[in-house]
C-alpha positions in Angstrom: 0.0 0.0 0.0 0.8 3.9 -0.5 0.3 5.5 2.4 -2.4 7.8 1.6 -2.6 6.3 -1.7 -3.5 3.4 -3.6 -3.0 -0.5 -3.2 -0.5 -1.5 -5.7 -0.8 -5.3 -7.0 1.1 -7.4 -9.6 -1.1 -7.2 -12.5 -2.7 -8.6 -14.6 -5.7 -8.5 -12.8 -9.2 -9.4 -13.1 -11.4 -8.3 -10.4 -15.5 -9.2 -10.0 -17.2 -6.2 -7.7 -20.2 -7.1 -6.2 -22.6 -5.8 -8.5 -20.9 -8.7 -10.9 -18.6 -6.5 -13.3 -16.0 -7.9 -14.2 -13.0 -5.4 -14.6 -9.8 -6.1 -16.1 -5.9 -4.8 -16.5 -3.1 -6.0 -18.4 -0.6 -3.4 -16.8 2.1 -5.2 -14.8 1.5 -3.0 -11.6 -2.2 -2.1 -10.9 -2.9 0.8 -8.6 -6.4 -0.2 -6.9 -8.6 3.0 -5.5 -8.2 3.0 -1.4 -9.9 6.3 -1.2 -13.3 6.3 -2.8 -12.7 9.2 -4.4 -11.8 7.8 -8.1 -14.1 8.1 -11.1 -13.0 4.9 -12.5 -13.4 2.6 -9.5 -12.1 -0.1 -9.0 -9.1 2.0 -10.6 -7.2 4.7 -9.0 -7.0 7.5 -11.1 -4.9 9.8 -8.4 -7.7 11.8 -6.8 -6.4 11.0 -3.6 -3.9 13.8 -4.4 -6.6 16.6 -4.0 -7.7 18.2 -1.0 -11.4 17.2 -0.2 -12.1 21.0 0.2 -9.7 23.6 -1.4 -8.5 26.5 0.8 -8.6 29.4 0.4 -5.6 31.8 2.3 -6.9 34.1 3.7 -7.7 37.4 2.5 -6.5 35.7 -1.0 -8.4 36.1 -4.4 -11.6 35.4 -4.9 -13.5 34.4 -7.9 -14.5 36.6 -10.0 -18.4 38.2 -9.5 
């Protein structure tokens, strides 16, 4: 595992979720979604690298009215 970050397993891969898809990858290291936040579950597509809520600094800019 990544800390933070996805599971990494020896590919390829077939997995079957519980609906009954069937998801497949022939990479040689698959990076499995930990997070929940990835739009192509079961596959981590590195949203875990942004913050749930941006922040803003700050008296910092704002968006534009």
């Amino acid at each position: 595992m990544v800390a933070g970050g996805p599971l990494l397993v020896e590919g390829p891969v077939e997995l079957v979720l519980a609906d009954g898809t069937v998801c497949r990858s022939d990479h040689p290291v698959v990076a499995l979604c930990m997070c929940r936040r990835s739009r192509t579950p079961p596959f981590c597509d590195t949203s875990h690298r942004r913050r749930a809520h941006p922040e803003r600094p700050p008296g910092g800019p704002t968006a534009p009215d």
